[in-house]
Each structure stands twice: as structure tokens, then as C-alpha cells.
C-alpha positions in Angstrom: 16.9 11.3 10.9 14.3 11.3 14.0 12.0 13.3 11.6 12.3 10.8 8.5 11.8 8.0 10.7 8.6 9.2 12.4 7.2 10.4 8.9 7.6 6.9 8.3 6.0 5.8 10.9 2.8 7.9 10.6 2.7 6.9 7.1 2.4 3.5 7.9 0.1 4.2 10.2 -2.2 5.4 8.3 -1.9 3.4 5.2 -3.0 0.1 8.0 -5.6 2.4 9.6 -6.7 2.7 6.0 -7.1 -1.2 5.1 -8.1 -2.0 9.0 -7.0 -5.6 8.5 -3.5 -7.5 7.2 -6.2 -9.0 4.6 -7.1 -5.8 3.4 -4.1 -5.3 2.8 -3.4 -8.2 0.6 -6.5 -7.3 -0.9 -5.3 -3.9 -1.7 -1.7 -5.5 -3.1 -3.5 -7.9 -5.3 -5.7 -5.2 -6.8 -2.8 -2.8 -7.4 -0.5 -5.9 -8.9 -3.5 -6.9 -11.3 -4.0 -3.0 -12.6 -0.5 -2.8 -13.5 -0.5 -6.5 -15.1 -3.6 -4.9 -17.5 -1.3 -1.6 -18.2 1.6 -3.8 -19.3 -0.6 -6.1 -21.2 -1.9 -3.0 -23.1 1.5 -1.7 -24.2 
């Protein structure tokens, strides 16, 4: 359980070392959100 939890945590780490910013990471949700609304809109 300690393992999971601190795979976790460096994961999360490094996703928000990634964006820098909690706008950057809205940024990065918005993009991911509109690429999947232009794959549904396709099928």
C-alpha cells in the first residue's frame, strides 16, 4: 500500500511539474476534452 501510494504521489508530481501552473492545467483538460469531443463527433 506504501508503494502504490507514493507511485501516486510521484505521478502527480510530475504531471504538475509538467504544466507548472493550476492554469496549465486547465489548459491541458480543455485541450484533451475538446480532442475527444472531435473523435466522438467523427464516429
Amino acid at each position: 500500500m506504501r508503494t502504490i501510494v507514493s507511485l501516486l504521489a510521484l505521478a502527480l508530481a510530475l504531471v504538475l511539474s509538467g504544466c507548472n501552473t493550476v492554469r496549465g492545467v486547465g489548459q491541458d483538460l480543455q485541450k484533451a476534452g475538446e480532442k475527444i469531443e472531435d473523435a466522438a463527433k467523427k464516429k
